[in-house]
ZAMARGU-4260 file (C-alpha; in steps of 0.2 Angstrom, whole numbers, plus 5000, padded with zeros to 4 digits):
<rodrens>
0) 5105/4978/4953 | 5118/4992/4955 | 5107/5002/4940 | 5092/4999/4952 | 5098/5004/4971
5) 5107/5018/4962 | 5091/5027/4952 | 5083/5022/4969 | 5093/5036/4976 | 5084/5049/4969
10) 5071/5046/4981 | 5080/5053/4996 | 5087/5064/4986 | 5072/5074/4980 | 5066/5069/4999
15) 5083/5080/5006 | 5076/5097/5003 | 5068/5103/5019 | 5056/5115/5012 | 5049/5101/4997
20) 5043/5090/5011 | 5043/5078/4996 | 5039/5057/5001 | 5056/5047/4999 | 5044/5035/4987
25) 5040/5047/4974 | 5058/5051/4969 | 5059/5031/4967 | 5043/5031/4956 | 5050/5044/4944
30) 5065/5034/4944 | 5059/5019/4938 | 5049/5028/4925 | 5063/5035/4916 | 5073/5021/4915
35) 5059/5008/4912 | 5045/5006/4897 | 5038/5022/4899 | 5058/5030/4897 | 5074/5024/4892
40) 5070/5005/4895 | 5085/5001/4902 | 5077/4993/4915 | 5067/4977/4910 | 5051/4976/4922
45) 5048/4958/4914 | 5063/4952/4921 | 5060/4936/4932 | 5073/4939/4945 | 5068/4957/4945
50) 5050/4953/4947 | 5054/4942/4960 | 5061/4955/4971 | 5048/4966/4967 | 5035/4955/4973
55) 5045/4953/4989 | 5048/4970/4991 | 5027/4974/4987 | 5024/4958/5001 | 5037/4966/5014
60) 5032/4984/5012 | 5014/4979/5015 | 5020/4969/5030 | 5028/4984/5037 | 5011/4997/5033
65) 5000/4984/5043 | 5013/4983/5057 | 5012/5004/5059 | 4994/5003/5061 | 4993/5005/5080
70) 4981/4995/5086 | 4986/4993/5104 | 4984/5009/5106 | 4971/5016/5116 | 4964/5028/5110
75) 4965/5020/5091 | 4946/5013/5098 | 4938/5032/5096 | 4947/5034/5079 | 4941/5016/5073
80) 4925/5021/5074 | 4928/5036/5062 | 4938/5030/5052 | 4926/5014/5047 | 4914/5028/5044
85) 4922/5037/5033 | 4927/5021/5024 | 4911/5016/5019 | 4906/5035/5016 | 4920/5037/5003
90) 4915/5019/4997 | 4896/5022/4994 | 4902/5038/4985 | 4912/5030/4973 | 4897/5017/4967
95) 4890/5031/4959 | 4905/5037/4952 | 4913/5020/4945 | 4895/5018/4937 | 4897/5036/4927
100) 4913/5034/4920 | 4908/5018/4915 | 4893/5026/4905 | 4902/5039/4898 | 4920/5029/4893
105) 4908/5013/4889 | 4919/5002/4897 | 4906/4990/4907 | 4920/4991/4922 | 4911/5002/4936
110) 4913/4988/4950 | 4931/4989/4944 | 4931/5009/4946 | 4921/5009/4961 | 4934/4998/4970
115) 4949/5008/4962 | 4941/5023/4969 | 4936/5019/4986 | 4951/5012/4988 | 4967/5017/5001
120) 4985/5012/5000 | 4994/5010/5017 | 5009/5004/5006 | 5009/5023/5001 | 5001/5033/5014
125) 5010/5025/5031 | 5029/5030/5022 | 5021/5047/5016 | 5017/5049/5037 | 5035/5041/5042
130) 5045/5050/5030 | 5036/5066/5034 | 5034/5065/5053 | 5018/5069/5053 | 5008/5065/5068
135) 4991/5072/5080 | 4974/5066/5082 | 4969/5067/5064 | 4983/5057/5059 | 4978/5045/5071
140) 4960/5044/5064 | 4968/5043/5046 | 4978/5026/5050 | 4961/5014/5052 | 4952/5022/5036
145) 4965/5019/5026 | 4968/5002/5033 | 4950/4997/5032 | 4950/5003/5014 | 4963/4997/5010
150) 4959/4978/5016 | 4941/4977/5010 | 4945/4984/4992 | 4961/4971/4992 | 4947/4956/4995
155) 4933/4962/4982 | 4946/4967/4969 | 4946/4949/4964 | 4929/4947/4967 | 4922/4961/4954
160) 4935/4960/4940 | 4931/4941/4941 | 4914/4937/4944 | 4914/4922/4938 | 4927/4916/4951
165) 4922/4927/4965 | 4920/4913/4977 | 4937/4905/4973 | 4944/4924/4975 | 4935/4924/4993
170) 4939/4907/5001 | 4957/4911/4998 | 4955/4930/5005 | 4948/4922/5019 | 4961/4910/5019
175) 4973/4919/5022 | 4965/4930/5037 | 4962/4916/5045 | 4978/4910/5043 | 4986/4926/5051
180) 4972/4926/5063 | 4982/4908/5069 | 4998/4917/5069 | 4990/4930/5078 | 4986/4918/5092
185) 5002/4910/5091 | 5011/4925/5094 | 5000/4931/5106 | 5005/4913/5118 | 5025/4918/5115
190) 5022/4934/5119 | 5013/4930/5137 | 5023/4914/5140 | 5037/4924/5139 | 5043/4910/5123
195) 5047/4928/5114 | 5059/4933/5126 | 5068/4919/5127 | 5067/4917/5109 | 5075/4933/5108
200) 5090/4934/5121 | 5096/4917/5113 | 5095/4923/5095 | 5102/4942/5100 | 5117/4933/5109
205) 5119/4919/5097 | 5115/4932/5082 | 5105/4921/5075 | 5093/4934/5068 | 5076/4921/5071
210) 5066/4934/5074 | 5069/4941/5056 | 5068/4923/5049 | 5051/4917/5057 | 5042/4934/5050
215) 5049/4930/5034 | 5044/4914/5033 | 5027/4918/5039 | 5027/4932/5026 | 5031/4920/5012
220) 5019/4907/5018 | 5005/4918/5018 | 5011/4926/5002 | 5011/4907/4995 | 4993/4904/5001
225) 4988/4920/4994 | 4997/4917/4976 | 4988/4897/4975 | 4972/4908/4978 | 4976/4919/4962
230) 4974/4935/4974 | 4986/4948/4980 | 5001/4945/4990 | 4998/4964/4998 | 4983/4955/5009
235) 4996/4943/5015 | 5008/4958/5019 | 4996/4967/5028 | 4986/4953/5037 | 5003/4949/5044
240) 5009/4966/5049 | 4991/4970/5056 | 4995/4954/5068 | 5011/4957/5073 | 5006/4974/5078
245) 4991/4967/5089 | 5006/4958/5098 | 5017/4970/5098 | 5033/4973/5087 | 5048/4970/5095
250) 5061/4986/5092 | 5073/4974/5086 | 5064/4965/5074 | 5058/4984/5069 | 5074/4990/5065
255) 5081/4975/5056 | 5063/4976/5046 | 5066/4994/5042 | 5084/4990/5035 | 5080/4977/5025
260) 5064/4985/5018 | 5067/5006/5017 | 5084/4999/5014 | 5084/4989/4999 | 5067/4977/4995
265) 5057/4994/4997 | 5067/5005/4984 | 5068/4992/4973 | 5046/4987/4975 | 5046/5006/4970
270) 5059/5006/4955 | 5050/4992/4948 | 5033/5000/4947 | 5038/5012/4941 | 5048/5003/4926
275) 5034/4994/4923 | 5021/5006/4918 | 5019/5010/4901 | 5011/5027/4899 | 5017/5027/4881
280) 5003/5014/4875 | 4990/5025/4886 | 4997/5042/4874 | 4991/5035/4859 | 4973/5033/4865
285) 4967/5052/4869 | 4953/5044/4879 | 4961/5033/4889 | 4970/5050/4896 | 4956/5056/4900
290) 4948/5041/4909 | 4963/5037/4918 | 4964/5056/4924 | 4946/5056/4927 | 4950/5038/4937
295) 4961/5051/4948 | 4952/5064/4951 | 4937/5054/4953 | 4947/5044/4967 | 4951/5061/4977
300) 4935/5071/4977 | 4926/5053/4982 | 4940/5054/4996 | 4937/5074/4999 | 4918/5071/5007
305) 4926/5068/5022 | 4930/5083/5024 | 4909/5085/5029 | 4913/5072/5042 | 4926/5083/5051
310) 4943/5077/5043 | 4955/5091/5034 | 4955/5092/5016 | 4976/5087/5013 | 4972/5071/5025
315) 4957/5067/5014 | 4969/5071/4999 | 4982/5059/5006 | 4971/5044/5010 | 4965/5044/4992
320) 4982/5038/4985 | 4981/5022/4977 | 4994/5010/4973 | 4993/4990/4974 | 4975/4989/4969
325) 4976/4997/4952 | 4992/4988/4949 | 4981/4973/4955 | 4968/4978/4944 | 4980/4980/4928
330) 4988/4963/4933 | 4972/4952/4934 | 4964/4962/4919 | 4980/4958/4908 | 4981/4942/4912
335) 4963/4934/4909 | 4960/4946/4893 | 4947/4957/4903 | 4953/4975/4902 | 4952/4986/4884
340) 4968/4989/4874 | 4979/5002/4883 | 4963/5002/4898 | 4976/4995/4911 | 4988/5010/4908
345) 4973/5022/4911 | 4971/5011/4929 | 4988/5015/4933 | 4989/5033/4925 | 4974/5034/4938
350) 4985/5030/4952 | 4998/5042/4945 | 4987/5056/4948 | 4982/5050/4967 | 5001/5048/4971
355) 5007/5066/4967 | 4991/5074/4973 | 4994/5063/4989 | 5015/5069/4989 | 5004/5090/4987
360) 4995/5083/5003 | 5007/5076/5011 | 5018/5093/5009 | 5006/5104/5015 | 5001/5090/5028
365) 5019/5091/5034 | 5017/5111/5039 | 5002/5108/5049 | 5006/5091/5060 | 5023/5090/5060
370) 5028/5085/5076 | 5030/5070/5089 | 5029/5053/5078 | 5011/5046/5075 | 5009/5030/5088
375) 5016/5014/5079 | 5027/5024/5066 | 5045/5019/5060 | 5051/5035/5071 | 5043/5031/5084
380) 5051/5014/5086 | 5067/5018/5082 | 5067/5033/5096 | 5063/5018/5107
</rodrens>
């Protein structure tokens, strides 16, 4: 563990330069590569208690995306609008796209690609826009694409890499919305009956922390309800986050989330990823190289024909980062024998790609809409 939160360091490290305008997560990705199966192999990926963290650290980060969306904001309902657009522009692109590479590759996997591709990560983009500052109206009409991406490619991941169990795979994705859609409500009747505040004065005077200990023990629940389902635990994450934000966060839950998460469960999700790709088994195959760099660039220019649909081309670069649904992808496939020899590292080389072209964006984002935070963002709360 001290290996771990010391490598994790070099994320703010490479972050510290001013002019680099690097993501704090990308310095914990190349990290964990180094020292994992790609690198040294120090690190052990496989490793239960490590992989238990991990998953924590995967379930709270996506918690803390979905609670940056700000969706009580007002003027979020003109940039929903364009931002569900764009979704399904990006996503009716990248049919056409997952069914070429199929051809050519001869893989039979374009649904997989297609989702790949049309997919967003708010696990990567929401820190890339906190750790950068970035902020303005386009950044605002970035936050629902990427959400609504992001959501619907996390439900029909199960559902096209696993035909056969697709309507398993969809009664537990609807599961577990429904289930945060009841913990919306809940939270909704504290929060006007004033149960919140009381909650809260007892718990900051007692310093009993129950705020932190009821969203974590919602998070779990709805990861457990998601794992039974043999479906992501990122949906559970983000449903959450996505409810508590309709609510509204309370700053001090915010800042014990932000601890506990860019703190330690964050840096360590990041360290492990990292670890755990293998881009060695991908070397040996010439081809796989080239699908999984074609899986990349593929997923940017899908992402770049927003661009025709008013949005700047670095924002459209970002929002084509990818991260929890290739790893998905490679899991599943792995697991039930579905993927090609070495296929699941060309998923993740994929989102290799995506991720530094996203932390290029991000830079040259950061020169353009730097300024106040974005509504919602970590900055933003902890200015409050």
């Amino acid at each position: 563990m001290a290996l771990v939160v010391a490598i994790g360091l070099l994320g703010p490290l490479l972050a510290t330069p001013a002019g680099w305008r690097l993501p704090v997560l990308l310095g914990e990705l190349i990290a964990g590569i180094a020292f994992g199966d790609t690198g040294t192999r120090t690190l052990h990926p496989g490793d239960p208690t490590f992989t238990l963290l991990a998953d924590v650290g995967f379930a709270l980060v996506m918690f803390v995306a979905g609670s940056h969306v700000p969706v009580r904001d007002a003027r979020l309902r003109s940039s929903l609008r364009i931002g569900l657009v764009r979704a399904v522009a990006v996503g009716l692109l990248a049919v056409p796209a997952g069914l070429l590479l199929s051809h050519v590759f001869g893989t039979g996997h374009a649904a997989v690609y297609a989702v790949l591709m049309a997919s967003s990560s708010a696990a990567l983009v929401a820190p890339i826009v906190d750790s950068l500052g970035l902020s303005g109206p386009h950044l605002l009409d970035l936050l629902p694409q990427v959400a609504a991406a992001d959501t619907a490619c996390i439900v029909a991941l199960p559902l096209v890499i696993e035909p056969s169990h697709a309507g398993r795979a969809a009664l537990g994705a609807l599961g577990v919305i429904a289930s945060a859609a009841v913990l919306y409500v809940l939270l909704r009747w504290a929060e006007r009956s004033g149960k919140r505040k009381e909650l809260h004065r007892f718990s900051e005077k007692r310093r009993f922390a129950l705020e932190l200990r009821i969203s974590l023990l919602a998070l779990f629940g709805l990861a457990a309800i998601a794992t039974r389902a043999h479906i992501s635990i990122m949906l559970a994450g983000f449903a959450l986050g996505i409810a508590v934000a309709s609510v509204g966060e309370p700053r001090r839950l915010a800042r014990q989330l932000f601890a506990l998460s860019d703190g330690f469960l964050g840096p360590l999700f990041f360290v492990w990823l990292g670890a755990s790709l293998d881009l060695r088994a991908v070397g040996h195959r010439p081809s796989l190289i080239v699908l999984g760099v074609a899986l990349g660039v593929g997923a940017v220019a899908v992402h770049a024909v927003t661009y025709l649909l008013g949005q700047p081309l670095p924002l459209a670069a970002l929002a084509a980062a990818q991260l929890g649904v290739p790893v998905a992808a490679a899991t599943l496939g792995t697991q039930l024998h579905l993927l090609r020899a070495g296929e699941s590292g060309a998923l993740i080389l994929g989102a290799l790609v995506t991720i530094l072209v996203a932390a290029a964006a991000g830079s040259l984002s950061a020169r353009r809409y730097r300024g106040t935070p974005t509504p919602g963002s970590q900055a933003e709360t902890a200015a409050s």
